[in-house]
mmJSON file of the N, C-alpha and C atoms, coordinates in Angstrom:
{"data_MODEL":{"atom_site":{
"group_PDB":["ATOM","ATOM","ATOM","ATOM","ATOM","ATOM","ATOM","ATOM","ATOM","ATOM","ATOM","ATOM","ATOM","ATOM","ATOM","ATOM","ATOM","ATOM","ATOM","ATOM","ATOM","ATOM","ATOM","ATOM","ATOM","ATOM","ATOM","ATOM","ATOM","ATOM","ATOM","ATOM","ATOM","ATOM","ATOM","ATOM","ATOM","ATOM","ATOM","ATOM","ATOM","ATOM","ATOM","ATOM","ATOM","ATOM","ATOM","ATOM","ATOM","ATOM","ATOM","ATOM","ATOM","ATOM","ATOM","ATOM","ATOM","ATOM","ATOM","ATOM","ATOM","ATOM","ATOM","ATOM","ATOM","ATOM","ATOM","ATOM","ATOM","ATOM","ATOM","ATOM","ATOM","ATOM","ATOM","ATOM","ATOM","ATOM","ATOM","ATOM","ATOM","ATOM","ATOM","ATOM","ATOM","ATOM","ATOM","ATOM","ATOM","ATOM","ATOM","ATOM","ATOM","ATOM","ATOM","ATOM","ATOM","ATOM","ATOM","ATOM","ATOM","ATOM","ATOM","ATOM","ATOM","ATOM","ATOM","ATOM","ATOM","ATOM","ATOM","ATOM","ATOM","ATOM","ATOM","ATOM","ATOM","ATOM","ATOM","ATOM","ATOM","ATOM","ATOM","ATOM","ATOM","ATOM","ATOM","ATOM","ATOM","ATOM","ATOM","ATOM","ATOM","ATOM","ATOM","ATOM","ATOM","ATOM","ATOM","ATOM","ATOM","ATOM","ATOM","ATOM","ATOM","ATOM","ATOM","ATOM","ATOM","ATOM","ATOM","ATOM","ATOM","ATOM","ATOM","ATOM","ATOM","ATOM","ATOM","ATOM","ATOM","ATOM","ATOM","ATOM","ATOM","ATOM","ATOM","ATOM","ATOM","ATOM","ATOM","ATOM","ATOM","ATOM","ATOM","ATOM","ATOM","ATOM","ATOM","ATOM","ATOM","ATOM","ATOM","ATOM","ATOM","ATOM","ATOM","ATOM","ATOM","ATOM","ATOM","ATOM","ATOM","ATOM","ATOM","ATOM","ATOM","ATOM","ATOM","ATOM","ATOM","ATOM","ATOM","ATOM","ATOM","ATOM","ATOM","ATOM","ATOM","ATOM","ATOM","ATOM","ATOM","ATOM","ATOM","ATOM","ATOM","ATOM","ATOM","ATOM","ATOM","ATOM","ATOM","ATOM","ATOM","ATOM","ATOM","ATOM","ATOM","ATOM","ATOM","ATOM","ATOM","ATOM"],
"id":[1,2,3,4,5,6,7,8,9,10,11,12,13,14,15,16,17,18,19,20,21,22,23,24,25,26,27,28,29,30,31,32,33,34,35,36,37,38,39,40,41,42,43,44,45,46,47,48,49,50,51,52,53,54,55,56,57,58,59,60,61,62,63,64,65,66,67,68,69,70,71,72,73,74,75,76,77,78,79,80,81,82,83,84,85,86,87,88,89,90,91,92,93,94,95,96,97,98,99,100,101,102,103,104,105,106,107,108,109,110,111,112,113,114,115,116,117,118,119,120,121,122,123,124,125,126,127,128,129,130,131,132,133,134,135,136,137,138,139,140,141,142,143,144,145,146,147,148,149,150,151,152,153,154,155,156,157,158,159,160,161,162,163,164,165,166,167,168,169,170,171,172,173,174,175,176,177,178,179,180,181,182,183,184,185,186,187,188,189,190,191,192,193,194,195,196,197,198,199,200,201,202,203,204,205,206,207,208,209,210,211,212,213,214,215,216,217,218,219,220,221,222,223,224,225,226,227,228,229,230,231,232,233,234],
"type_symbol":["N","C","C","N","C","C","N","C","C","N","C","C","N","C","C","N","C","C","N","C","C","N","C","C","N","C","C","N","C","C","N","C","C","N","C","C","N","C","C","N","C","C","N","C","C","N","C","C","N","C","C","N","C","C","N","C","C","N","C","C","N","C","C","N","C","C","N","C","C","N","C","C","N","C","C","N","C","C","N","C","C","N","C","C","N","C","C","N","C","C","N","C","C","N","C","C","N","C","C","N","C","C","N","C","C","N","C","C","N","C","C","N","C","C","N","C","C","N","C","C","N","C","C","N","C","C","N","C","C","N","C","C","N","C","C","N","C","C","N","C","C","N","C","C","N","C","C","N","C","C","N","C","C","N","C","C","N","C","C","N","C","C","N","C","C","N","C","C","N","C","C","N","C","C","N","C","C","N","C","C","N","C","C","N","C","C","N","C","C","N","C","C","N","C","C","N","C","C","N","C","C","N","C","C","N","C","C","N","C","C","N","C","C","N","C","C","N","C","C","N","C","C","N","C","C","N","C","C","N","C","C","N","C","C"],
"label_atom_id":["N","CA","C","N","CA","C","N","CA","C","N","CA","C","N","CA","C","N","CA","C","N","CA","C","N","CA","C","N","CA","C","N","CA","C","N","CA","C","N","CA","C","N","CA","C","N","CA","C","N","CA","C","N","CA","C","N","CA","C","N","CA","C","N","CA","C","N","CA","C","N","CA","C","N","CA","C","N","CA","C","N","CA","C","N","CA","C","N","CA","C","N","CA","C","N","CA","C","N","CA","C","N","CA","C","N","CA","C","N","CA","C","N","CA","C","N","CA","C","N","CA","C","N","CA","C","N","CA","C","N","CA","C","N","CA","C","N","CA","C","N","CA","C","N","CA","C","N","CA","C","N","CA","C","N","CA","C","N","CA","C","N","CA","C","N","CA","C","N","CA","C","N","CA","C","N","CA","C","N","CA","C","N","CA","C","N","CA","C","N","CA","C","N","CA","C","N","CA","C","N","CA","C","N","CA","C","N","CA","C","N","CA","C","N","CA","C","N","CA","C","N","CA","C","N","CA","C","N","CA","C","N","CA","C","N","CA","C","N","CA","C","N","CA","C","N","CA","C","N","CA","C","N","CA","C","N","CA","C","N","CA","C","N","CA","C","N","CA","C","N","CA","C"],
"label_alt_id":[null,null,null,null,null,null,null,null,null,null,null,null,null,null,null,null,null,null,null,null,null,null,null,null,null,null,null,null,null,null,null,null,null,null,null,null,null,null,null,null,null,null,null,null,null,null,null,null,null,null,null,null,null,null,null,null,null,null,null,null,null,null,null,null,null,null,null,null,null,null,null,null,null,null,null,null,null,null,null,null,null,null,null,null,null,null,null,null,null,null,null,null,null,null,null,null,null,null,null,null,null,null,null,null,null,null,null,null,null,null,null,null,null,null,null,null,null,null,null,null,null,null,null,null,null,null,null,null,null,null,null,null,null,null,null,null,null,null,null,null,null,null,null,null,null,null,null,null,null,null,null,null,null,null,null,null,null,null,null,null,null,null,null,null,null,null,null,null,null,null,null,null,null,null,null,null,null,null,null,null,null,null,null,null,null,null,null,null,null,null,null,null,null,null,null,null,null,null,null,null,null,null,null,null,null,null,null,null,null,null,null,null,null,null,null,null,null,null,null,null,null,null,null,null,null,null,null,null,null,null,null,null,null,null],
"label_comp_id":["UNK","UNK","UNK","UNK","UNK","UNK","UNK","UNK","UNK","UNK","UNK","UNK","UNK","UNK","UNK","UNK","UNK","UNK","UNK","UNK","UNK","UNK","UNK","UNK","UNK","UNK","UNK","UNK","UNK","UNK","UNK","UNK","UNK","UNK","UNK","UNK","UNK","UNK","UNK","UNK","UNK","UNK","UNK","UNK","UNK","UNK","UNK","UNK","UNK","UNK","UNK","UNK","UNK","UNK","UNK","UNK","UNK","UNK","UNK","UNK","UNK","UNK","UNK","UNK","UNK","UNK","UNK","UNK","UNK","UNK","UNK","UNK","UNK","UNK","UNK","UNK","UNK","UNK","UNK","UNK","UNK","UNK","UNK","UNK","UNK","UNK","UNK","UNK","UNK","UNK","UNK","UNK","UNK","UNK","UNK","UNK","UNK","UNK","UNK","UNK","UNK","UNK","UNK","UNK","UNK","UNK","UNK","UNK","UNK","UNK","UNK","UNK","UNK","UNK","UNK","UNK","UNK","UNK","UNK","UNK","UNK","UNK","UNK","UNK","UNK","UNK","UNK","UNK","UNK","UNK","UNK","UNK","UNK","UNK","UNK","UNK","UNK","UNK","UNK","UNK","UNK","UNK","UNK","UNK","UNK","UNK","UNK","UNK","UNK","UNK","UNK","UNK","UNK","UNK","UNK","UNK","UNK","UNK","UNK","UNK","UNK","UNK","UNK","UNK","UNK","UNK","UNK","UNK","UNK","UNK","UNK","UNK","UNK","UNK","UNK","UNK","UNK","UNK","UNK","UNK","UNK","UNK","UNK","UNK","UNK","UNK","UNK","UNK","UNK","UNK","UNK","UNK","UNK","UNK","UNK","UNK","UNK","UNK","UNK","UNK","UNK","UNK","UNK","UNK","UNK","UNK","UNK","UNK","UNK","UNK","UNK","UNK","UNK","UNK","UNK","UNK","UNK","UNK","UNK","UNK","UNK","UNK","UNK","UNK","UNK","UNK","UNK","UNK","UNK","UNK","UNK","UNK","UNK","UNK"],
"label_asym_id":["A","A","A","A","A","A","A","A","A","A","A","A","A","A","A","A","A","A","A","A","A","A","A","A","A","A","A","A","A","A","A","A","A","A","A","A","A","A","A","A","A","A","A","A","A","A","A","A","A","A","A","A","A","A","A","A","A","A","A","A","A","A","A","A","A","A","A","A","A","A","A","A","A","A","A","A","A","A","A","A","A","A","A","A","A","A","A","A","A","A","A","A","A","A","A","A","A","A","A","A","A","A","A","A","A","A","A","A","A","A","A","A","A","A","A","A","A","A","A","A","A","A","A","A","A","A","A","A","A","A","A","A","A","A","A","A","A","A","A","A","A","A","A","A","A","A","A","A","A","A","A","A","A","A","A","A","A","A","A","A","A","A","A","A","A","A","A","A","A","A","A","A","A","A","A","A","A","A","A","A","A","A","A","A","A","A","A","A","A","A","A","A","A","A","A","A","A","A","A","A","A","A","A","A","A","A","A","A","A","A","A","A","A","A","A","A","A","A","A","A","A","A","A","A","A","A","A","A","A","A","A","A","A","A"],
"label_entity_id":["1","1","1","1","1","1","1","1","1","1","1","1","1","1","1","1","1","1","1","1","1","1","1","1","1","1","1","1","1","1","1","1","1","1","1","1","1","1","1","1","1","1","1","1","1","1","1","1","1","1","1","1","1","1","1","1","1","1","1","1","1","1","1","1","1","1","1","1","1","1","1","1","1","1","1","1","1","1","1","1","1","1","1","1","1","1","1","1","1","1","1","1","1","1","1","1","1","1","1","1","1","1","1","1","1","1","1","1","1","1","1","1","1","1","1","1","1","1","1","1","1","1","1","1","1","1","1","1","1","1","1","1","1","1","1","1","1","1","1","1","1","1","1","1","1","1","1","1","1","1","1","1","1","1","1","1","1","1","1","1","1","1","1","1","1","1","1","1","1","1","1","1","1","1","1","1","1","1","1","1","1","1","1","1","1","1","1","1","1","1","1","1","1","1","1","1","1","1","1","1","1","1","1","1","1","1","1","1","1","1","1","1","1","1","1","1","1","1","1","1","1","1","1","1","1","1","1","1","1","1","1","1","1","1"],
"label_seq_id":[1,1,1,2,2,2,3,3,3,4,4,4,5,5,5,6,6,6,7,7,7,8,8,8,9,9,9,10,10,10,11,11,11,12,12,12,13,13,13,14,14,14,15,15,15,16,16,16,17,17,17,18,18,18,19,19,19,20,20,20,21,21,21,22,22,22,23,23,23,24,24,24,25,25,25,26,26,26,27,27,27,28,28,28,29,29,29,30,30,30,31,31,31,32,32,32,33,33,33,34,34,34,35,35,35,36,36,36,37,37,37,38,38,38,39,39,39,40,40,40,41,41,41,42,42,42,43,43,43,44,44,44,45,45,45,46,46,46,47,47,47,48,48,48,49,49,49,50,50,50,51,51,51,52,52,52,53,53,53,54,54,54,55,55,55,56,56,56,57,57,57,58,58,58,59,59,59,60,60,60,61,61,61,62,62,62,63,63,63,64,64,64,65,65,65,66,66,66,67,67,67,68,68,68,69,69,69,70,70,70,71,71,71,72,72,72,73,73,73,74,74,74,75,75,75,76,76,76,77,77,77,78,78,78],
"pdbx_PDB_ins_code":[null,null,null,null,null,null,null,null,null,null,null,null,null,null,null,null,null,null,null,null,null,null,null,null,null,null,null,null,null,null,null,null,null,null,null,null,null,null,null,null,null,null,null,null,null,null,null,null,null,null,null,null,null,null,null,null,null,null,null,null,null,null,null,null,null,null,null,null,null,null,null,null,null,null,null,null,null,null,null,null,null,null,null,null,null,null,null,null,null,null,null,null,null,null,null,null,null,null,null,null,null,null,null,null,null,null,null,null,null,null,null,null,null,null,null,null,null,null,null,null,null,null,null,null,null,null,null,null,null,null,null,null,null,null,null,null,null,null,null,null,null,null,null,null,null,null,null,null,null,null,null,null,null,null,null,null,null,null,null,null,null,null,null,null,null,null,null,null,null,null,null,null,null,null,null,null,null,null,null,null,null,null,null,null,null,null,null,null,null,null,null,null,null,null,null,null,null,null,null,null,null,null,null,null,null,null,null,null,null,null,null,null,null,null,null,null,null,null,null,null,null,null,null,null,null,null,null,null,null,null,null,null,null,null],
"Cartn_x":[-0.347,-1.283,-0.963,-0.464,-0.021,-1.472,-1.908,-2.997,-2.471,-1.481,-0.988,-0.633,-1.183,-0.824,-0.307,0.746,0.503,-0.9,-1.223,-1.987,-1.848,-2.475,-2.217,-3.16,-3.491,-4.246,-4.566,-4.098,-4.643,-5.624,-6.971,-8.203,-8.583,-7.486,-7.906,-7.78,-8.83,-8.597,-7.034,-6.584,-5.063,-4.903,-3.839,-3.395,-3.178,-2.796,-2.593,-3.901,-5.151,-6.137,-7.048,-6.46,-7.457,-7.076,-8.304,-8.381,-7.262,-7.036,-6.273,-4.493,-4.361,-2.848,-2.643,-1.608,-0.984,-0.156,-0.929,-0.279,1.165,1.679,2.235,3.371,4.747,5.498,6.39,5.984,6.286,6.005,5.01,4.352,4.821,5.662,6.407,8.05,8.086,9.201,8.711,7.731,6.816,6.637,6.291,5.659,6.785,8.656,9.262,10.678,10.442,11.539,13.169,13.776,15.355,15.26,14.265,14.043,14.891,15.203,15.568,16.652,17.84,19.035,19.352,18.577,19.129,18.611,18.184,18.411,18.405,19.52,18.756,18.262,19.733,18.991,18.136,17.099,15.742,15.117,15.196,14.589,14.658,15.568,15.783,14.654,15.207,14.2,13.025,12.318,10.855,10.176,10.896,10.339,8.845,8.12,6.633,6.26,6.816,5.67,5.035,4.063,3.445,2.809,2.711,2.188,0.917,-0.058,-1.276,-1.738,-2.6,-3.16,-4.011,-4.594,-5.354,-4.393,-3.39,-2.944,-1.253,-1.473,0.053,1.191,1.296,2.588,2.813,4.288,3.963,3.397,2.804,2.117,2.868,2.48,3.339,2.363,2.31,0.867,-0.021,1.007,0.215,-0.307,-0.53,-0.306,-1.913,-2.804,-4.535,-4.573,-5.411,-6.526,-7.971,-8.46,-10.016,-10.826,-9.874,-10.765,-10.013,-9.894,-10.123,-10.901,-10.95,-12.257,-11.063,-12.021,-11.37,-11.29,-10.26,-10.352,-11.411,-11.884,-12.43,-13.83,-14.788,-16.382,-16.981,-18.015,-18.337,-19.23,-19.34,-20.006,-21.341,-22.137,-23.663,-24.487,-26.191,-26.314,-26.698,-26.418,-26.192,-27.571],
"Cartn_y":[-1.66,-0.759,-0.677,0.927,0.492,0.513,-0.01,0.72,1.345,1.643,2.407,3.901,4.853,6.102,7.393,8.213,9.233,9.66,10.172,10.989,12.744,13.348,14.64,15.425,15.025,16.267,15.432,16.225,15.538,14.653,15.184,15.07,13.321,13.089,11.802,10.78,9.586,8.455,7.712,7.389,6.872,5.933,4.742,3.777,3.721,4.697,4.589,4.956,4.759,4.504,3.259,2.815,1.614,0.127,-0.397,-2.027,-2.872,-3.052,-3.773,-3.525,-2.687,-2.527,-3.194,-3.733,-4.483,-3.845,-3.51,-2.756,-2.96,-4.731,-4.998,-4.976,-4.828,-4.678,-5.955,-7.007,-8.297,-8.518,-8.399,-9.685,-9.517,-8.517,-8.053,-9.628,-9.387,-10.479,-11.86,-12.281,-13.604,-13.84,-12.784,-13.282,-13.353,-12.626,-12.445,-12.922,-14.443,-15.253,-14.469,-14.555,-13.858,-12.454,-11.964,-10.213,-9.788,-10.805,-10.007,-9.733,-10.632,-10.477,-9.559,-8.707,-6.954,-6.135,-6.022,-5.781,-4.316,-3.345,-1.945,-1.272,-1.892,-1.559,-1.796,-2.68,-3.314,-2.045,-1.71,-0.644,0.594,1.205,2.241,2.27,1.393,1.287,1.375,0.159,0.406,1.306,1.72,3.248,2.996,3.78,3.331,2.77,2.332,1.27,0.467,-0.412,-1.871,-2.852,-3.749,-4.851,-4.508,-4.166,-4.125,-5.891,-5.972,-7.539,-7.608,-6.468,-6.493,-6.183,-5.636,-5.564,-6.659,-6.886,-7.812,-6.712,-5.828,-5.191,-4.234,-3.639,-2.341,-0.959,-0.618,0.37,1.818,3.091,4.288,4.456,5.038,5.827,6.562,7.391,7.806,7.881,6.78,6.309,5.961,5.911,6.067,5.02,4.106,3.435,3.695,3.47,3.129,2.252,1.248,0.064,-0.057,1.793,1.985,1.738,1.014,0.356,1.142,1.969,2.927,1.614,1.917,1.036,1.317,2.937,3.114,2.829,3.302,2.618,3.5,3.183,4.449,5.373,6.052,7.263,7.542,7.682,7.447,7.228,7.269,8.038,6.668,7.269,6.259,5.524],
"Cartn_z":[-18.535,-17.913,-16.432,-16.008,-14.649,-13.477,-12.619,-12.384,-10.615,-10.638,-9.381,-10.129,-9.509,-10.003,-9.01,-8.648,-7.522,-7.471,-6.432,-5.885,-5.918,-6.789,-6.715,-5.845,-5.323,-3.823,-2.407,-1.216,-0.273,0.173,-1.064,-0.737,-1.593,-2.459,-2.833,-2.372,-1.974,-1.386,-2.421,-1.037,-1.868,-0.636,-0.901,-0.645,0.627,1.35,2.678,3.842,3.013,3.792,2.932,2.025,1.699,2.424,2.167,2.441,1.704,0.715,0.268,0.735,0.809,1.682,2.696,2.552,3.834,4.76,5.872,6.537,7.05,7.747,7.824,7.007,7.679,6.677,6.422,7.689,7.265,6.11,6.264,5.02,3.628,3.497,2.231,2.492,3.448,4.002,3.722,4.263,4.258,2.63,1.852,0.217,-0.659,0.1,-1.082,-0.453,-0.628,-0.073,-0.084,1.232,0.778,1.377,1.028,1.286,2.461,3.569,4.544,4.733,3.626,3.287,2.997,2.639,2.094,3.302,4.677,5.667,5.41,6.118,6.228,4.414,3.339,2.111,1.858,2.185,2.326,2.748,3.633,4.139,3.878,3.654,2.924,1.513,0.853,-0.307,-0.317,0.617,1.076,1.304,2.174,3.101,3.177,3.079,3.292,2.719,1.552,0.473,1.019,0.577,1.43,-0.087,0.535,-0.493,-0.585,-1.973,-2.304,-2.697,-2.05,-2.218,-3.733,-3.965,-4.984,-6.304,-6.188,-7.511,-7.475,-5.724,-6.215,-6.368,-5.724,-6.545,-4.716,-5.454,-3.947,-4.307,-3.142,-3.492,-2.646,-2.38,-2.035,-1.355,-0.028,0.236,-0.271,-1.032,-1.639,-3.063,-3.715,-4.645,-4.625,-5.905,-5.9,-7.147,-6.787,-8.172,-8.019,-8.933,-9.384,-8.521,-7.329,-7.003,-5.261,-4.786,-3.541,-2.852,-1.66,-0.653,0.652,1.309,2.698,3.531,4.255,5.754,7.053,7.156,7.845,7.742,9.046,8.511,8.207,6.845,6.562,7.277,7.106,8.006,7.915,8.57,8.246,9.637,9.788,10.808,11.897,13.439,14.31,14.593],
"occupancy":[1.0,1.0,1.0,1.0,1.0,1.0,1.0,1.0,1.0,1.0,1.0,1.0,1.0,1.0,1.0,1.0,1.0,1.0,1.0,1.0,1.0,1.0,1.0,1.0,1.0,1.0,1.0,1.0,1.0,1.0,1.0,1.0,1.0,1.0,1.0,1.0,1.0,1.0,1.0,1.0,1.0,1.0,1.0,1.0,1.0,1.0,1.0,1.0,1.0,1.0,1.0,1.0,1.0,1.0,1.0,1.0,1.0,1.0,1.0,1.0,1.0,1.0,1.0,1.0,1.0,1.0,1.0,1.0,1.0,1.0,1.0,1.0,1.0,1.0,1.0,1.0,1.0,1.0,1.0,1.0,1.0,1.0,1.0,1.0,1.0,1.0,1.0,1.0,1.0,1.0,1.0,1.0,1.0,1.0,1.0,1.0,1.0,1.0,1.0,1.0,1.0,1.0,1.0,1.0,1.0,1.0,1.0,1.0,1.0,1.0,1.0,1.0,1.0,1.0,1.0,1.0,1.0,1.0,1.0,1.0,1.0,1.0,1.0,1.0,1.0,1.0,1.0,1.0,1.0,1.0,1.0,1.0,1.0,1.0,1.0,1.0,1.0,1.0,1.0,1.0,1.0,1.0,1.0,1.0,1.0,1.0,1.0,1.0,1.0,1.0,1.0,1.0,1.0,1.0,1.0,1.0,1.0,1.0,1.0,1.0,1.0,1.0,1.0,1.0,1.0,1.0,1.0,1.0,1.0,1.0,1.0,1.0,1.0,1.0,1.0,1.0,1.0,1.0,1.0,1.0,1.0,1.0,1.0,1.0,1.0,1.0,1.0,1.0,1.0,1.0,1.0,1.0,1.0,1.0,1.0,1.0,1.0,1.0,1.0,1.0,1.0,1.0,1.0,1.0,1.0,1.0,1.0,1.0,1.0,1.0,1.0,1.0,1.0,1.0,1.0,1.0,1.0,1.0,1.0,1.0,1.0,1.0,1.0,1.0,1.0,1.0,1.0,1.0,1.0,1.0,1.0,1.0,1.0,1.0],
"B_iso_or_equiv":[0.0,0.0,0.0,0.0,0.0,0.0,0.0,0.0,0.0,0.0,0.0,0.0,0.0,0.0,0.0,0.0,0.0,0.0,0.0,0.0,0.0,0.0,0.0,0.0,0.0,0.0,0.0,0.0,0.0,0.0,0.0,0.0,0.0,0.0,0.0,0.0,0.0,0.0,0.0,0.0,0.0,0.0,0.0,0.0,0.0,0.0,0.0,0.0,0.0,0.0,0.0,0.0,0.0,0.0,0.0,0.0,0.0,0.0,0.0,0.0,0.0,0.0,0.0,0.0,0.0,0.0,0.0,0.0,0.0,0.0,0.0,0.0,0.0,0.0,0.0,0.0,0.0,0.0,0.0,0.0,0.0,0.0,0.0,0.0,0.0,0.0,0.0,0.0,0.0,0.0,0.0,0.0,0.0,0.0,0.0,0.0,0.0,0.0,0.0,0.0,0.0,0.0,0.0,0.0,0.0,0.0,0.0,0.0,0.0,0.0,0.0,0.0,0.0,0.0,0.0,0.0,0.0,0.0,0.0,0.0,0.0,0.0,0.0,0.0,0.0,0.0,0.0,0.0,0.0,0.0,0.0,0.0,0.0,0.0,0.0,0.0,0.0,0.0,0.0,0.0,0.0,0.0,0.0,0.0,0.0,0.0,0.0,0.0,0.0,0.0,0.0,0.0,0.0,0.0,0.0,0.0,0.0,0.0,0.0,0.0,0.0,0.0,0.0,0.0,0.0,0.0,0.0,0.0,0.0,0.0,0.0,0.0,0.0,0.0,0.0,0.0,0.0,0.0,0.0,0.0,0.0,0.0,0.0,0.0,0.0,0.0,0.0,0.0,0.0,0.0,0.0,0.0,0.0,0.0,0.0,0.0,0.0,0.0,0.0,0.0,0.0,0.0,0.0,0.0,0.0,0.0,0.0,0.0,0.0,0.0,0.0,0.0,0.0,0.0,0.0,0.0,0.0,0.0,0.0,0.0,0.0,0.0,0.0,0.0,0.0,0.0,0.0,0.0,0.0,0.0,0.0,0.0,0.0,0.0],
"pdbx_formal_charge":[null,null,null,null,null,null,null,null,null,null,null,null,null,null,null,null,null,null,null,null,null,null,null,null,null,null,null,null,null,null,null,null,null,null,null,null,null,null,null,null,null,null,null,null,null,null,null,null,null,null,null,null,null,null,null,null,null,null,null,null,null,null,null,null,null,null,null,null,null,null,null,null,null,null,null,null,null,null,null,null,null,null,null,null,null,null,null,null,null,null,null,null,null,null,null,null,null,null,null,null,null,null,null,null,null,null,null,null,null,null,null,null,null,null,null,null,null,null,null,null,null,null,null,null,null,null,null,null,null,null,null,null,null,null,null,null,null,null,null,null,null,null,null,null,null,null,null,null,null,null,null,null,null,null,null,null,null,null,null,null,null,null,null,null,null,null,null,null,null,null,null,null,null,null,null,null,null,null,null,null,null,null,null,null,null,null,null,null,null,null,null,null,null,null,null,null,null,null,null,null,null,null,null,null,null,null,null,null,null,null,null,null,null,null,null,null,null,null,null,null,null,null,null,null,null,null,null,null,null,null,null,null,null,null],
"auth_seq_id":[1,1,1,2,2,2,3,3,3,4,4,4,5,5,5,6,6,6,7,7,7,8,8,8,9,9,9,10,10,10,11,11,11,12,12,12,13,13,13,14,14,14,15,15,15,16,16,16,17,17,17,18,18,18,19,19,19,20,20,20,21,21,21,22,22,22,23,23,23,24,24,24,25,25,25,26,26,26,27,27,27,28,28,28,29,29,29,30,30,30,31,31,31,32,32,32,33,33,33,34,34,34,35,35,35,36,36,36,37,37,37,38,38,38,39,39,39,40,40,40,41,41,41,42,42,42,43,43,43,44,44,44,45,45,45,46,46,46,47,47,47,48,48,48,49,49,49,50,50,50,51,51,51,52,52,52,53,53,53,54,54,54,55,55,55,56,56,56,57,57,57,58,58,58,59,59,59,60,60,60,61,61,61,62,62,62,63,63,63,64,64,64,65,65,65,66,66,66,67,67,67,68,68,68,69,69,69,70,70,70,71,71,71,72,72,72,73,73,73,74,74,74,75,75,75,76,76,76,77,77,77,78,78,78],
"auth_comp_id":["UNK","UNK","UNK","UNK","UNK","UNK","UNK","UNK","UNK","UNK","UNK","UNK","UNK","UNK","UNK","UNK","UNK","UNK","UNK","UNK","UNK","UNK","UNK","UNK","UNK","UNK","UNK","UNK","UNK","UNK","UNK","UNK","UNK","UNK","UNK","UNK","UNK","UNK","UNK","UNK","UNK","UNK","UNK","UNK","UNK","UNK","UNK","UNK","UNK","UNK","UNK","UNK","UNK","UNK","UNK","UNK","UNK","UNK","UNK","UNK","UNK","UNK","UNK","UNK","UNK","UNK","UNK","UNK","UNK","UNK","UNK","UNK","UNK","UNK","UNK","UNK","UNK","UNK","UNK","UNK","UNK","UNK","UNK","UNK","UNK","UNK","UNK","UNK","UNK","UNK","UNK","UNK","UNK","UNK","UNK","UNK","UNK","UNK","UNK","UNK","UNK","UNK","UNK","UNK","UNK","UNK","UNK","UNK","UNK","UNK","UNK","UNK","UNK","UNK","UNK","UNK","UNK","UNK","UNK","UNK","UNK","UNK","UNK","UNK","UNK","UNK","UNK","UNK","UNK","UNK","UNK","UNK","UNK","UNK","UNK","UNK","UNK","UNK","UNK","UNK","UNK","UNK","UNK","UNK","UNK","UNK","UNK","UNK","UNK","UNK","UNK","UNK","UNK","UNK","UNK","UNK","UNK","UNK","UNK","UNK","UNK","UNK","UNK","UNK","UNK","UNK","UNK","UNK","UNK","UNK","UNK","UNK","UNK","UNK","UNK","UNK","UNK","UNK","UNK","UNK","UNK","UNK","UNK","UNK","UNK","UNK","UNK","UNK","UNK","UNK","UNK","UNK","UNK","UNK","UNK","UNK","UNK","UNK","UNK","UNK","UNK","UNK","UNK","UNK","UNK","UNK","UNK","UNK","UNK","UNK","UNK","UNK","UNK","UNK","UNK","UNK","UNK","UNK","UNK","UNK","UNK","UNK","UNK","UNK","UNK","UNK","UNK","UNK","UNK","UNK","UNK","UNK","UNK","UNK"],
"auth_asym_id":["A","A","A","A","A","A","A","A","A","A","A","A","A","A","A","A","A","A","A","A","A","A","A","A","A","A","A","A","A","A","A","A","A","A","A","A","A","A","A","A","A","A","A","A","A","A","A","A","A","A","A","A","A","A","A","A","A","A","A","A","A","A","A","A","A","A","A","A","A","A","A","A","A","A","A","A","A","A","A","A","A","A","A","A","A","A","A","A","A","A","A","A","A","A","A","A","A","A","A","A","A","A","A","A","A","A","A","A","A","A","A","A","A","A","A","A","A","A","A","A","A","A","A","A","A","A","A","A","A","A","A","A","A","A","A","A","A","A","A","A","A","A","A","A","A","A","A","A","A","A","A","A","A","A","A","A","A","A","A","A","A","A","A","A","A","A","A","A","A","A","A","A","A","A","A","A","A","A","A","A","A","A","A","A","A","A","A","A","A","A","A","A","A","A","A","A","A","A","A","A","A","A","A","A","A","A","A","A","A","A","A","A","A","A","A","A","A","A","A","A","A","A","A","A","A","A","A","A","A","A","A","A","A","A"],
"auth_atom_id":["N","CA","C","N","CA","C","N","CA","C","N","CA","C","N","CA","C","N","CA","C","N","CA","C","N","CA","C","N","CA","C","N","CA","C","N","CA","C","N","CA","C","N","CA","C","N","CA","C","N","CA","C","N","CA","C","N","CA","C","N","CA","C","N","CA","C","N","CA","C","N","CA","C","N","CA","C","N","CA","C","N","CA","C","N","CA","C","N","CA","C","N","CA","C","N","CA","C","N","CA","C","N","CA","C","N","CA","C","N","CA","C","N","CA","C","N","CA","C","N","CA","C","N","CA","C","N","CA","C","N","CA","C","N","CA","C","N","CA","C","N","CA","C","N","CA","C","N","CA","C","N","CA","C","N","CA","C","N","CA","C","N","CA","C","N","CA","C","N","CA","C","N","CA","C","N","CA","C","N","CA","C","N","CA","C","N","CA","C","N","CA","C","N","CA","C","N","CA","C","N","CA","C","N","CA","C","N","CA","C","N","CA","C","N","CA","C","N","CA","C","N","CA","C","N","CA","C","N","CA","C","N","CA","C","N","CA","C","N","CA","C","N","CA","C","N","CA","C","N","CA","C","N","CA","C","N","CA","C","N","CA","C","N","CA","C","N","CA","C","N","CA","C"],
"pdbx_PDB_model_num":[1,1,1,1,1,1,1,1,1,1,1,1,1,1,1,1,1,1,1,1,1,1,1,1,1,1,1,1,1,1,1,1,1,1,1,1,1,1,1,1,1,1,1,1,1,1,1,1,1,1,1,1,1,1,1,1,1,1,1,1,1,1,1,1,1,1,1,1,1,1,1,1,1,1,1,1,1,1,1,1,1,1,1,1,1,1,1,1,1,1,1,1,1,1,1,1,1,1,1,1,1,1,1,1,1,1,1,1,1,1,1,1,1,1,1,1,1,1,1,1,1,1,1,1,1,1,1,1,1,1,1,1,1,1,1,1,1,1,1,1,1,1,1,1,1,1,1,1,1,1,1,1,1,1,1,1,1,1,1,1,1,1,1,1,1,1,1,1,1,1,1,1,1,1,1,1,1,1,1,1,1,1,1,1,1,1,1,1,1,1,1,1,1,1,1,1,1,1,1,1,1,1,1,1,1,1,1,1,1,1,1,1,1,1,1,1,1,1,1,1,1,1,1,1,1,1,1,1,1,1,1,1,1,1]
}}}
């Protein structure tokens, strides 16, 4: 069951505004011993992906689950 899926419209909360993404792109380095040995192919590959904490896996920006939490605060009156 994959639970990372594209995103088909602008308008859907997707990965590159939720909580669980790691923004950092260390920490893909830090969790996956060796990684840095593959150097710019490392990167190339990556490209924007980032480590999702909640599912353990990499995620795409734009890439959407069921158990999106926004990074921003929610909106509501002052």
């Amino acid at each position: 069951m994959g639970a990372v899926q594209p995103s088909s419209t602008a308008l859907t909360p997707c990965c590159a505004a939720c909580l669980h993404r790691v923004a950092e792109r260390d920490a893909l380095e830090q969790r996956i011993p060796g990684l840095v040995a593959f150097s710019s192919g490392f990167g190339a590959s990556v490209a924007d992906s980032r480590l999702c904490h909640l599912h353990d896996q990499l995620v795409s920006p734009g890439d959407v689950c069921g158990r999106f939490e926004s990074i921003a605060p929610p909106l509501g009156p002052r």
